[in-house]
C-alpha positions as CSV (number, residue, x, y, z in Angstrom):
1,X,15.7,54.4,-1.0
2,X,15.2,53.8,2.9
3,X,15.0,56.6,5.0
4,X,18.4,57.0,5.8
5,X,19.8,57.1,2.2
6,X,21.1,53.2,1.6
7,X,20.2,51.3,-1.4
8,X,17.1,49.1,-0.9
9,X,17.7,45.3,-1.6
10,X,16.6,44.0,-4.5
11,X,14.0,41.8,-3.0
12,X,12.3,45.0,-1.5
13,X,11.8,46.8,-4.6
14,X,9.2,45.7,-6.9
15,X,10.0,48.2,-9.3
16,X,13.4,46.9,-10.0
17,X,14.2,44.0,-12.0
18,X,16.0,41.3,-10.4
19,X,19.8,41.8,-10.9
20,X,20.2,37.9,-11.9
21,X,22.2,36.7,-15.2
22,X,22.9,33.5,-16.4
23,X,26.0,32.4,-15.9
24,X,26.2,28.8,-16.6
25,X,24.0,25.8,-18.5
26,X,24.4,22.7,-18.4
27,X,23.3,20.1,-21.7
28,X,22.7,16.1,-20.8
29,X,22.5,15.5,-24.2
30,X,21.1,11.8,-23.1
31,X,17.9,13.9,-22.3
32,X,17.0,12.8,-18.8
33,X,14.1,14.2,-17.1
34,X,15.4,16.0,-14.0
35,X,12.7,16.2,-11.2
36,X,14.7,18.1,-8.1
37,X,17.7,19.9,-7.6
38,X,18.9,21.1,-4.1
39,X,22.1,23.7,-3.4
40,X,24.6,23.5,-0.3
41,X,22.4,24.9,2.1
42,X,24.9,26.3,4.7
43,X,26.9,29.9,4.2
44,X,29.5,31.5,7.0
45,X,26.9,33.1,8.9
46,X,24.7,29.7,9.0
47,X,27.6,28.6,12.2
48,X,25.6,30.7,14.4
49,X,22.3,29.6,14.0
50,X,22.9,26.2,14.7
51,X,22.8,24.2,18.3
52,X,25.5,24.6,20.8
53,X,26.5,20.8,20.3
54,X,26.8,21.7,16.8
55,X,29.1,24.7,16.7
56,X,31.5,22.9,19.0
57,X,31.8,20.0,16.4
58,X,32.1,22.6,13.2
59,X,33.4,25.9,14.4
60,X,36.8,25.3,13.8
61,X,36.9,24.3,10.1
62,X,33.5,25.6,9.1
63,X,35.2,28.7,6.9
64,X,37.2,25.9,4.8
65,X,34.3,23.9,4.9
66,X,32.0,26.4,3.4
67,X,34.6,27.4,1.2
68,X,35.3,24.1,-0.8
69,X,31.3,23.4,-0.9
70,X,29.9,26.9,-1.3
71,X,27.4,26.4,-4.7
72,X,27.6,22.7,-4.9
73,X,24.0,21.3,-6.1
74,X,22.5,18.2,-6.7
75,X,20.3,17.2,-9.2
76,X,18.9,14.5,-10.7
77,X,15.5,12.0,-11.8
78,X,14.6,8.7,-10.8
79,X,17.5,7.0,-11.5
80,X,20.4,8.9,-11.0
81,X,21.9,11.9,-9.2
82,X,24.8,14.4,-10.2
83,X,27.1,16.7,-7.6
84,X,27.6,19.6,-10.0
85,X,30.4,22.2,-8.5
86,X,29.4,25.0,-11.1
87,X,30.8,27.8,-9.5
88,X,33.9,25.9,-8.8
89,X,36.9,26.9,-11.0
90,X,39.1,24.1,-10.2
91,X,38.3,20.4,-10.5
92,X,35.9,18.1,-11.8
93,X,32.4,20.1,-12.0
94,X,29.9,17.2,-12.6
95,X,30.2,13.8,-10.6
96,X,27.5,11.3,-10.9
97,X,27.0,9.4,-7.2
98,X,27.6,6.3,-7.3
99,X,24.4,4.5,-5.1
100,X,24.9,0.8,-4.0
101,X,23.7,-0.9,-7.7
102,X,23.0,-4.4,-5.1
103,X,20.2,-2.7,-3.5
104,X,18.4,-1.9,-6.7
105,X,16.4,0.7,-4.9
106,X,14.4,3.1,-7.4
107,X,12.8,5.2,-7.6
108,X,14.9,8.1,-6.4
109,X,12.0,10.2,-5.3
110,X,14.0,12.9,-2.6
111,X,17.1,14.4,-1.7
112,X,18.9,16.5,1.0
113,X,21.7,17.8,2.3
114,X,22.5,16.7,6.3
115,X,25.2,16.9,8.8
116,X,26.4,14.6,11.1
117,X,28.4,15.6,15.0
118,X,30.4,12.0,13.9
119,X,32.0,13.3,10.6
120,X,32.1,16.9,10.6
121,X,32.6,18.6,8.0
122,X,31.4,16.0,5.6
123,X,28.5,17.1,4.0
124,X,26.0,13.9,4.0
125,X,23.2,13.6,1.4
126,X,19.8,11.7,2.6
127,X,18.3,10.1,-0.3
128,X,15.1,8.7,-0.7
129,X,14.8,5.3,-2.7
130,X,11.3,3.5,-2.4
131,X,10.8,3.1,1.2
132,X,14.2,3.1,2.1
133,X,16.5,6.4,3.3
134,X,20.0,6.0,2.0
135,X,22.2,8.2,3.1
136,X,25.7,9.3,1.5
137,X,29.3,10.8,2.0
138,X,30.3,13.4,-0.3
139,X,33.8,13.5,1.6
140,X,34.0,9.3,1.2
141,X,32.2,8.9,-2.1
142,X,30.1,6.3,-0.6
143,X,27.0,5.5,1.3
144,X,27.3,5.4,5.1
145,X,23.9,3.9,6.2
146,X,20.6,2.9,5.2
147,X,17.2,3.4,7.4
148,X,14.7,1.4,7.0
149,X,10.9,1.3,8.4
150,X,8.6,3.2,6.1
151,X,5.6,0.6,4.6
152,X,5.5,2.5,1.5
153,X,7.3,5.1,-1.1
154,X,9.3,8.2,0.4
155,X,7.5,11.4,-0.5
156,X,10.0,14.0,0.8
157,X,12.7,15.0,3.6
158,X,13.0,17.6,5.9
159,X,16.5,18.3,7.7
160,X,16.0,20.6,10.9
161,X,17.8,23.8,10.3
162,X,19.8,24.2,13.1
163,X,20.4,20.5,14.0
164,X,20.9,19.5,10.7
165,X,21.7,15.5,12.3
166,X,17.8,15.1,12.5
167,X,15.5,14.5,9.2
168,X,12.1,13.8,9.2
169,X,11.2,11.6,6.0
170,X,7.2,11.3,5.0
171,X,5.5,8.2,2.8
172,X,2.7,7.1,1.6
173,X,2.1,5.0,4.3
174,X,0.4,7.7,6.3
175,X,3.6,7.9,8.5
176,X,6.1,10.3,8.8
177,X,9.7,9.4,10.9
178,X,12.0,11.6,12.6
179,X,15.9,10.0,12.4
180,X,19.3,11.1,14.1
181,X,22.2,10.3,12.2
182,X,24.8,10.9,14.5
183,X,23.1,8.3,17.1
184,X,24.7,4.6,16.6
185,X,22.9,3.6,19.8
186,X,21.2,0.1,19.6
187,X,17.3,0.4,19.2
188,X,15.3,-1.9,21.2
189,X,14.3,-4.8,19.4
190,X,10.5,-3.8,19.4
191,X,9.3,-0.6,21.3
192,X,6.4,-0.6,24.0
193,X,3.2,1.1,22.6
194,X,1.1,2.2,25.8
195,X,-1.6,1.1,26.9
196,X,0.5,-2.7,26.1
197,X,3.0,-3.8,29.0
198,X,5.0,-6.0,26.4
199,X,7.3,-5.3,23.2
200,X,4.8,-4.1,20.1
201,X,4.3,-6.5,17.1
202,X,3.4,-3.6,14.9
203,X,4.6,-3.7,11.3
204,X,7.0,-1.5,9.6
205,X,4.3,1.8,9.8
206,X,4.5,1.8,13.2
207,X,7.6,0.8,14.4
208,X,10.4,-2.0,13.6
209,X,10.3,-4.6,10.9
210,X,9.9,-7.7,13.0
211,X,12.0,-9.6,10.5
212,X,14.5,-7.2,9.3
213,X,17.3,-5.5,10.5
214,X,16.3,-1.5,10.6
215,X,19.7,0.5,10.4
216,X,22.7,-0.6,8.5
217,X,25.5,1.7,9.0
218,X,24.6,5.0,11.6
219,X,21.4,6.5,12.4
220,X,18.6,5.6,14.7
221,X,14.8,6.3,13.9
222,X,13.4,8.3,17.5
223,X,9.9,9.2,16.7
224,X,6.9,8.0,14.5
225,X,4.1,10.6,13.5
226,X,1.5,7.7,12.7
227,X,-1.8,8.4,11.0
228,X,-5.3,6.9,11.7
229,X,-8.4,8.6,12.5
230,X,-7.2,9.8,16.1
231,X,-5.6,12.7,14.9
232,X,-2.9,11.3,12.6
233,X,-3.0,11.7,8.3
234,X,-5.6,9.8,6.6
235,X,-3.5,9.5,3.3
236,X,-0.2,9.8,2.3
237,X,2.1,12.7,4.5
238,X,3.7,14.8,1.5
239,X,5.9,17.3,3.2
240,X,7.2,18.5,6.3
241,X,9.3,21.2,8.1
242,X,11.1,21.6,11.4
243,X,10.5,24.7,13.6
244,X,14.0,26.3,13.6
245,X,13.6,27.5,17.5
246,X,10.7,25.1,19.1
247,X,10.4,21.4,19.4
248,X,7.9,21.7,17.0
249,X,7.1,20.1,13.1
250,X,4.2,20.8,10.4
251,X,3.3,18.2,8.0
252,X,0.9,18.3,5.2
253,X,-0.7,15.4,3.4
254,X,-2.9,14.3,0.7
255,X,-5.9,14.1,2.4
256,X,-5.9,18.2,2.2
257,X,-4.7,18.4,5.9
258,X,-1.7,20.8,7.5
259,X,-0.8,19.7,10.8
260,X,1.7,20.5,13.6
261,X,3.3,18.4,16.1
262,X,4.9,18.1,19.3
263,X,8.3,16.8,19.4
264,X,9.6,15.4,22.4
265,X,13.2,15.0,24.1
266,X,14.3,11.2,23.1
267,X,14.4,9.5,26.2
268,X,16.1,5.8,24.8
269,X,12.8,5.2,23.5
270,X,11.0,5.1,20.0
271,X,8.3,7.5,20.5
272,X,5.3,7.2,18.8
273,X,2.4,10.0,18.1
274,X,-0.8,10.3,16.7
275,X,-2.0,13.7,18.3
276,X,-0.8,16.6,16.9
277,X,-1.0,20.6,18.4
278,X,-2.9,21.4,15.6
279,X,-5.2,20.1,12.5
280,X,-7.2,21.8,9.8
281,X,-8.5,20.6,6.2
282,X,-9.8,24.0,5.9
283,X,-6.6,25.5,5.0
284,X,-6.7,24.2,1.3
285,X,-9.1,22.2,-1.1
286,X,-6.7,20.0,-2.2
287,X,-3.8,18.5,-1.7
288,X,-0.6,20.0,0.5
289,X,2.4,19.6,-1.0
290,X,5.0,21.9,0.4
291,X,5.3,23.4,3.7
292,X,7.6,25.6,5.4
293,X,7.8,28.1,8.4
294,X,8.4,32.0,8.0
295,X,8.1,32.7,11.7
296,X,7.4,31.8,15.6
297,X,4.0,31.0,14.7
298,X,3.2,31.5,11.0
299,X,3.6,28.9,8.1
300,X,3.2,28.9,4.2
301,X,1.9,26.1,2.4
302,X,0.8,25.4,-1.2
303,X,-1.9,22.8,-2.7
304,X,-2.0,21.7,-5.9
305,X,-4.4,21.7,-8.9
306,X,-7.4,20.1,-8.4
307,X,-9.6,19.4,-11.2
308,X,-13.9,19.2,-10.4
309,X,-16.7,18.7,-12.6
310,X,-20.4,19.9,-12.7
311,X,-23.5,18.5,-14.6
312,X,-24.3,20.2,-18.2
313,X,-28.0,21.7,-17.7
314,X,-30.2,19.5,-20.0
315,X,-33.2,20.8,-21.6
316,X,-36.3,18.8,-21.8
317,X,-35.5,17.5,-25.7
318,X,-31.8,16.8,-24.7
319,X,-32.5,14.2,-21.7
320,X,-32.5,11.2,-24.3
321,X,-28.9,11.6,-24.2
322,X,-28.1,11.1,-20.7
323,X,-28.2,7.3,-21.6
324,X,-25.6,5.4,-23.9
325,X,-22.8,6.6,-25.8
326,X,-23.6,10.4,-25.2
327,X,-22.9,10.2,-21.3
328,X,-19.7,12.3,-21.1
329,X,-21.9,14.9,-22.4
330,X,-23.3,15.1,-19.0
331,X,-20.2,16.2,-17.3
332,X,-17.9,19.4,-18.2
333,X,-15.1,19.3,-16.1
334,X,-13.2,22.4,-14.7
335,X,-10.0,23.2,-12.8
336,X,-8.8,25.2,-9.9
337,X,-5.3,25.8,-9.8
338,X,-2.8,25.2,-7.0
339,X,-3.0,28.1,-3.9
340,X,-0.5,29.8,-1.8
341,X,-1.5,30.0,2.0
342,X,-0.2,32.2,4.8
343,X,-1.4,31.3,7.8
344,X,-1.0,32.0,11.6
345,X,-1.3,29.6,14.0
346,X,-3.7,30.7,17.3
347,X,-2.5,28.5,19.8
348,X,1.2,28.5,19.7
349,X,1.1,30.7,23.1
350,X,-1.1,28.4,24.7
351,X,1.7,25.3,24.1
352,X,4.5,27.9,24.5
353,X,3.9,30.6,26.9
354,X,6.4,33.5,27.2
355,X,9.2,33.0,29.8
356,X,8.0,35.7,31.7
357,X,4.0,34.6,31.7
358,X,2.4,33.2,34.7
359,X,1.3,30.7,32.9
360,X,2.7,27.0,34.6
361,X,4.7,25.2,32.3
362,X,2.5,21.6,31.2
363,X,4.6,18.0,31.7
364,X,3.3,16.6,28.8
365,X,1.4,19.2,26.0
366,X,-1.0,17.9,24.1
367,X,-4.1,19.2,22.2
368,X,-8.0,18.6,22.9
369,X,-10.1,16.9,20.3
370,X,-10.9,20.3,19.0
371,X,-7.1,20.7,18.4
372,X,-6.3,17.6,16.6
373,X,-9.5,16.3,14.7
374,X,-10.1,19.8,13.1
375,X,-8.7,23.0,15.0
376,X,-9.9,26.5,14.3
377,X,-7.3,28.0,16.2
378,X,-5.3,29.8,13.1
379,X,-6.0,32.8,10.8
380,X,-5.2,32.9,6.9
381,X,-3.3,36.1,6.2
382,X,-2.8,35.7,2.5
383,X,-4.2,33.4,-0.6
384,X,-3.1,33.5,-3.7
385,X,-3.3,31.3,-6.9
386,X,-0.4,29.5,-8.5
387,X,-0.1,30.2,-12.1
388,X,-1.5,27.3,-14.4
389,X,-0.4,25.0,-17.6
390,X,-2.5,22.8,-18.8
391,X,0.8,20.2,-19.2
392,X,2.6,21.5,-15.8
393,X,-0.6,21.3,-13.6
394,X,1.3,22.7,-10.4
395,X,3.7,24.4,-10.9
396,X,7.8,23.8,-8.4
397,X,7.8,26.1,-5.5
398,X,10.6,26.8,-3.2
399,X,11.0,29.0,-0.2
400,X,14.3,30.5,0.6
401,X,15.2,32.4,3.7
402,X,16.9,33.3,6.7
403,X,17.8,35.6,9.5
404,X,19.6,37.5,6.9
405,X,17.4,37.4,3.9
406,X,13.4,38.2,3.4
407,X,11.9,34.8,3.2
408,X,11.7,34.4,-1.0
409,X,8.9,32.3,-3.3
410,X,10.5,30.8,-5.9
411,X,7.9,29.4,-8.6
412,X,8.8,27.4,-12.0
413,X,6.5,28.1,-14.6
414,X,6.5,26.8,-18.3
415,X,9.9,28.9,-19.5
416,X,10.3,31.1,-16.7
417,X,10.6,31.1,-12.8
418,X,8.4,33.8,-10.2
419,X,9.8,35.5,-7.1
420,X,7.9,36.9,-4.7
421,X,8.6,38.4,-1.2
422,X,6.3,36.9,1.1
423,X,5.9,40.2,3.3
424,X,4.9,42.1,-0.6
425,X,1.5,39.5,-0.8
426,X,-1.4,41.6,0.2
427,X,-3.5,40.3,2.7
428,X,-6.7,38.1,2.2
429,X,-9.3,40.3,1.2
430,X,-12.7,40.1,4.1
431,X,-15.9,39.3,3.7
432,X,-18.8,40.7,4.7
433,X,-20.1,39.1,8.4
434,X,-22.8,36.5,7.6
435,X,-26.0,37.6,9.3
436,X,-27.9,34.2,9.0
437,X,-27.4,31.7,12.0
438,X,-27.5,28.8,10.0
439,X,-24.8,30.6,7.7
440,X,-22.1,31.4,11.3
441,X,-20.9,27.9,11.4
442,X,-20.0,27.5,8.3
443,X,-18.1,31.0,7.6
444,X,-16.2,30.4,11.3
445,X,-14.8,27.2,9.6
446,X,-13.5,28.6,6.7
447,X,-16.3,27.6,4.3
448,X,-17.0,31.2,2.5
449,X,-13.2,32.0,2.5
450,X,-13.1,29.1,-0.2
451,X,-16.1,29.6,-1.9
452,X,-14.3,33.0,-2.2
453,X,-11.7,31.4,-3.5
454,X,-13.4,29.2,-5.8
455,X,-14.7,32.8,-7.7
456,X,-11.2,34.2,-7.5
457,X,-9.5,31.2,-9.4
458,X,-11.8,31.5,-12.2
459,X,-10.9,34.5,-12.9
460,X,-7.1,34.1,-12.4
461,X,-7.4,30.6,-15.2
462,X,-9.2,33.0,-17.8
463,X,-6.0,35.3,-17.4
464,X,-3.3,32.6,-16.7
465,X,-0.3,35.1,-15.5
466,X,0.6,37.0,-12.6
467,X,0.6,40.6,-12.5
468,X,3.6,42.2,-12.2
469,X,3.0,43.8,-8.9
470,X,3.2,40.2,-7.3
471,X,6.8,40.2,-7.8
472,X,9.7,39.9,-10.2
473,X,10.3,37.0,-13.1
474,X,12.9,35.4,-15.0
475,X,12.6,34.0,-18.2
476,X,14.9,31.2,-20.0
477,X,17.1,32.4,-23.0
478,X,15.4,30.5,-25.9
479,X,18.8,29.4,-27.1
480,X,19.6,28.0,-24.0
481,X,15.9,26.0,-23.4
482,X,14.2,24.5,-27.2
483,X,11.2,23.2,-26.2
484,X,12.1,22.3,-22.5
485,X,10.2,23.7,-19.5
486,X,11.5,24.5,-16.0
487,X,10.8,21.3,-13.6
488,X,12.4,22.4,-10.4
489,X,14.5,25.6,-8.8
490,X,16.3,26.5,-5.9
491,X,18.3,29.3,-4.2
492,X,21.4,29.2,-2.2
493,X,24.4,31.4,-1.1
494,X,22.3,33.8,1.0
495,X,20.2,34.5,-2.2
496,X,23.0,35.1,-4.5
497,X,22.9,31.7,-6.7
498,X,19.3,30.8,-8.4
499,X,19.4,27.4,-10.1
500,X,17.1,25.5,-11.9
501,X,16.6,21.9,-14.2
502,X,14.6,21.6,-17.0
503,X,12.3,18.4,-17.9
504,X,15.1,17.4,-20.8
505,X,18.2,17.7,-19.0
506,X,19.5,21.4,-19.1
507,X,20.6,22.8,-15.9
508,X,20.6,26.9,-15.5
509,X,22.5,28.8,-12.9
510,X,21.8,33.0,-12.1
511,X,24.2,34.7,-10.1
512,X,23.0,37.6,-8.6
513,X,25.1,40.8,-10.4
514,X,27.0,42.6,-7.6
């Protein structure tokens, strides 16, 4: 109970169970394997959180626009999505959209939901096929446009919370691209990349296809966040979130890197960076693969399972075996499961003074080497393991949250999904201050934090489960999920709706009880 006598929220109370039941499932009996699902994003309070541009466009319809798309979801695999309207009592609740079958783009490896200033109150969907963002009108039952450019597969998309016109999309191709798709200007035929005077004859990760048309439809591609060893990825970009408040964007890729950038006002030219504000590979030990911001200058992030191996200790009698058919014998190979990282980014008030500091205001910001090659300008305020399968290696993770609502973890695990409230994950436990010169360097880049780590994840792999103080879980009714696992989960409705597919085809939906 809070201090004045109301009823504390469910997501406040970890003794309480969460007051989620099943209200719907869905059976494909064709057995597809569902990779994502993503709800309507938007609720009546989310009008006043976007840009003034915005509001103007949307304010007068957005109550009947919230009200006929309120708990709509996609979901879907490789090669097909569905618009379910489950909580919908009136009309058809499943619709499979139809993509353009000419185009033979697959595989279908992202989705999101968009809006654009030029038909509001049509929700859009941005969908990734290959290398190519497609992007489609629920209102028209059609696609509007497709943006081209990537030089390899899509890995995700990002919409910017409160202008939800501009997505970032990231690839393999090291690349990540920031579109407006409510801009039908005409982009120059090839941009200028300084220090050239003349029009660029990069290829399609750095700017225009030379021989192919770019945009069919609306939309205009305004930045590229190119990698390279300047300061950009050295492998492929796997997520990304826009700042909801600054001209600012985190990416994280597979070369075990989380990075911020500067975004800068489009000016009628493609604008093309490979500096960020900030760069670390000392955040996790393997792979990024989601990313997301919980505050002004904090951001969680989660790697995924990383397996290593070490060399059996031979004795003297045993060494004839290190040659021929008995090699394997040599390695025993070991895993450490995916991580949860909280961290808080040092240098956000250098970049962004207050409006009342002293401090002039720079033309252009931009990092020192020590910011973009590998910064040590943040803090890690929690770490936690992911839990671990040996067939689901990393496990789905989701971050819901608003002005409104406690920023919630959602994890899908085997037959059942995790919550946690990120302000209820204790802090990172300190070590003792090294004392050895030789040892400072290291321990100031973050090198005993993961050896920490490393002892931490052995521990949590022997035990495989997550104490109950962590958070709250939900399990699947076994009549509702034979031998199916959950593959993905989301949250929607201001944290009211929970909904999650499973790797045959189901589809579950929790409504919060009131």
């Amino acid at each position: 109970m809070e201090d004045d006598g109301t009823k504390l929220p469910w997501y406040r109370n970890n003794q309480a169970d969460p007051p989620f039941r099943l209200t719907t499932c869905f059976k494909n009996l064709r057995g597809p394997e569902y990779s994502f699902v993503t709800l309507f994003p938007w609720n009546h309070h989310s009008l006043h959180s976007l840009r003034d541009p915005y509001i103007s466009h949307f304010s007068n319809g957005w109550p009947k626009f919230i009200e006929t798309y309120a708990g709509s979801m996609v979901l879907g695999g490789t090669e097909e999505l569905y618009l379910i309207r489950a909580l919908q009592s009136t009309g058809k609740q499943k619709k499979q959209i139809r993509l353009d079958a000419a185009t033979k783009l697959r595989p279908i490896t992202a989705v999101a939901w968009a809006l654009s200033r030029n038909l509001p109150l049509d929700p859009l969907l941005v969908i990734a096929m290959s290398s190519v963002v497609c992007v489609y009108s629920i209102g028209r039952g059609e696609p509007i446009a497709f943006l081209r450019g990537h030089g390899g597969p899509i890995t995700s998309i990002a919409v910017h919370p409160c202008m939800p016109s501009y997505v970032c999309t990231t690839s393999s191709d090291q690349t990540a691209r920031i579109y407006v798709l409510d801009d039908s200007s005409s982009p120059e035929p090839n941009p200028f990349w300084l220090p050239g005077t003349g029009p660029s004859k990069g290829g399609a990760p750095h700017g225009l296809r030379p021989s192919e048309r770019e945009v069919w439809g609306e939309g205009l591609c305004i930045a590229v966040l190119v990698g390279g060893r300047s300061g950009g990825h050295l492998a492929a970009v796997t997520c990304a979130a826009f700042h909801p408040a600054f001209p600012l964007i985190a990416t994280g890729g597979m070369d075990r890197v989380v990075k911020i950038w500067r975004l800068h006002d489009y000016n009628g030219h493609l604008m093309r960076e490979d500096k960020p504000l900030f760069s670390s590979t000392l955040v996790h030990r393997s792979a990024a693969a989601s990313v997301a911001w919980l505050g002004q200058d904090t951001l969680i992030t989660h790697c995924t399972y990383t397996p290593f191996s070490t060399h059996f200790v031979l004795e003297e009698d045993e060494e004839d075996l290190i040659q021929g058919e008995d090699d394997e014998r040599e390695l025993e190979w070991f895993g450490c499961p995916g991580r949860i990282v909280i961290l808080r980014w040092l240098g956000f008030n250098r970049f962004f003074p207050p409006r009342d500091s002293e401090t002039p205001k720079s033309q252009i910001q931009r990092g020192c080497i020590s910011d973009y090659q590998e910064s040590s300008s943040f803090t890690i305020i929690a770490s936690i393991p992911l839990p671990y399968h040996e067939k689901s290696l990393t496990p789905h993770l989701r971050v819901f949250g608003d002005v409104y609502h406690d920023h919630i973890i959602l994890v899908a695990h085997q037959k059942a999904i995790h919550l946690l409230n990120t302000s209820h994950i204790s802090g990172l436990e300190t070590t003792e201050f090294p004392t050895d010169r030789e040892q400072l360097p290291l321990s100031l880049m973050g090198q005993s934090r993961l050896r920490v780590e490393a002892s931490i994840d052995a521990k949590w792999l022997h035990e495989n489960r997550w104490p109950r103080d962590l958070g709250w879980r939900i399990d699947l009714d076994s009549r509702f999920a034979i031998d199916e696992d959950v593959q993905a989960v989301d949250m929607g409705l201001n944290g009211e709706v929970i909904v999650a597919v499973g790797n045959k085809g189901s589809m579950w939906v929790w409504m919060k009880e009131q």
